[in-house]
C-alpha positions as CSV (number, residue, x, y, z in Angstrom):
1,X,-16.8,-20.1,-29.9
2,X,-19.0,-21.9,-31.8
3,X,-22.9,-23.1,-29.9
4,X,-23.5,-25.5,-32.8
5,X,-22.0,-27.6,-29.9
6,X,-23.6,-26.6,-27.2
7,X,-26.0,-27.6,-24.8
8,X,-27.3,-26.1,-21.9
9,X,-28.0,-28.4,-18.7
10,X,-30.3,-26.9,-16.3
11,X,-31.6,-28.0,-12.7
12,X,-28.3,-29.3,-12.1
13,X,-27.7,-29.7,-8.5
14,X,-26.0,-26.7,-6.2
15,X,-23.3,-29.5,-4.8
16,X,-22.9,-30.5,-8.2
17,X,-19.4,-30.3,-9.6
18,X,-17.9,-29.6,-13.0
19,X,-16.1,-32.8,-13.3
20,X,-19.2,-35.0,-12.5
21,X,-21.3,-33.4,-15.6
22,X,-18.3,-34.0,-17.5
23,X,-18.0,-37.9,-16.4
24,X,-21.7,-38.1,-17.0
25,X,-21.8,-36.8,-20.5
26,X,-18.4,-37.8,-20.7
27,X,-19.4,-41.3,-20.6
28,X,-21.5,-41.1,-23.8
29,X,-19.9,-38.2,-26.3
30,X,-17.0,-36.3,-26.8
31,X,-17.3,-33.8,-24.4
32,X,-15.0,-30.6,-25.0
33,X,-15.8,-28.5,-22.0
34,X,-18.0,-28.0,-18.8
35,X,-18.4,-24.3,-17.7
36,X,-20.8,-24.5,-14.5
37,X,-22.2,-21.0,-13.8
38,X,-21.7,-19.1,-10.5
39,X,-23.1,-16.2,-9.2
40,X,-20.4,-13.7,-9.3
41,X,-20.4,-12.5,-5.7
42,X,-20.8,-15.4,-3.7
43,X,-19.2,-18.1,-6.1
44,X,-22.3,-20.4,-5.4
45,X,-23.5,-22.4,-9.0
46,X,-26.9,-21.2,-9.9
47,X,-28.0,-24.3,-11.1
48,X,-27.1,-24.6,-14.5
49,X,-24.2,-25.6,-17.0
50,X,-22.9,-25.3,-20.9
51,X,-21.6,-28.5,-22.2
52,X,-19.7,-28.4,-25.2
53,X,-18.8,-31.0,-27.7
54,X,-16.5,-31.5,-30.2
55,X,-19.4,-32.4,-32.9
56,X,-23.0,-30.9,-33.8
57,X,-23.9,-34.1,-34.3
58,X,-23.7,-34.6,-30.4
59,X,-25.8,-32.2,-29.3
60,X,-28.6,-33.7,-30.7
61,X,-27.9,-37.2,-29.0
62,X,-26.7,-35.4,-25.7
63,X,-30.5,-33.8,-25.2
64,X,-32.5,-37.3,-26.2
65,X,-30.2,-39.3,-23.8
66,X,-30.1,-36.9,-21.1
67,X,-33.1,-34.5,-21.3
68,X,-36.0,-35.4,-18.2
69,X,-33.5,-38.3,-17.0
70,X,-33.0,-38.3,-13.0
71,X,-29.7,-37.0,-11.6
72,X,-28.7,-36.8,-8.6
73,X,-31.9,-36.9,-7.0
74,X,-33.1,-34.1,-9.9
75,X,-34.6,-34.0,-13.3
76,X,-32.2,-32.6,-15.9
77,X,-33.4,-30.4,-18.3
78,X,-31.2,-30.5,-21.6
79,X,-31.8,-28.1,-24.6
80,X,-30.1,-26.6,-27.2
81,X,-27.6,-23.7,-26.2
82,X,-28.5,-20.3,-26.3
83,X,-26.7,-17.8,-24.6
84,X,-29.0,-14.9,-24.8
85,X,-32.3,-16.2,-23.6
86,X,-30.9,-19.5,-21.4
87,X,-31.0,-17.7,-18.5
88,X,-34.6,-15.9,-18.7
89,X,-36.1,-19.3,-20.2
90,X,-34.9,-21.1,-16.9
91,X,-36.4,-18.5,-14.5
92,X,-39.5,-18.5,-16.6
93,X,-39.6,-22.8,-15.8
94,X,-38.3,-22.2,-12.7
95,X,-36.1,-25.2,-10.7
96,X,-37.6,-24.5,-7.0
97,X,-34.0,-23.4,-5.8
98,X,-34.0,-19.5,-6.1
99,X,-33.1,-18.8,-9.9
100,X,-35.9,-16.7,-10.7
101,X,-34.4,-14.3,-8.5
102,X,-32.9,-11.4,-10.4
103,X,-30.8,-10.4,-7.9
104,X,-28.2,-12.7,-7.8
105,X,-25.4,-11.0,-8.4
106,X,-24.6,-11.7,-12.1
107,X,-23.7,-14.8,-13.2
108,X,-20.1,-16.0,-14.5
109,X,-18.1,-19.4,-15.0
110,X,-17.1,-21.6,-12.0
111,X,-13.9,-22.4,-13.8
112,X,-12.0,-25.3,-14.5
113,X,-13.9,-27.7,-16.6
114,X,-12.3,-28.8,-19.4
115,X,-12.5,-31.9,-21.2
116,X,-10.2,-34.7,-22.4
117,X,-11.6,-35.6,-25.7
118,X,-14.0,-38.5,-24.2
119,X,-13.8,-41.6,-25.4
């Protein structure tokens, strides 16, 4: 897979679901995919997300639409995707909710999430 279309969504809500970032971001691109991220024992999301798109060109407009707006009672944050150091930058901001914690488990994908195409 390809992270030219990717963007990582972080202080997303521990209620929140995979098919309401997709309906959000949905809404405005061609979203591809939603993969939520659970701690592996306990199944509980961690607080962030990967969207992908179908076009580079959408991350771009994804992060200036969507990065610092309010969701859900919460500030999204919306970078670029980067799979190796998402994970320690977030713990290094830190969302208030526990994901600085290191012992968490591991971390894998909620499931589900796909996408339609958008509109």
């Amino acid at each position: 897979m390809s992270y030219d279309c990717q963007v990582f969504v972080g202080n997303v809500s521990h209620y929140h679901l995979e098919e309401n970032l997709m309906g959000t971001f949905g809404g405005h691109h061609r979203v591809k995919e939603v993969e939520m991220i659970c701690d592996r024992e306990t199944d509980i999301p961690l607080g962030f997300a990967y969207v992908t798109f179908f076009e580079p060109k959408e991350v771009q407009l994804a992060i200036d639409e969507f990065n610092g707006t309010g969701y859900m009672e919460r500030k999204l944050i919306v970078r670029k995707a980067d799979r190796r150091n998402d994970k320690l930058n977030y713990q290094r901001e830190g969302d208030g909710l526990g994901c600085g914690d290191d012992n968490y488990g591991g971390r894998r994908s909620c499931g589900g999430g796909s996408g339609d195409g958008g509109h």
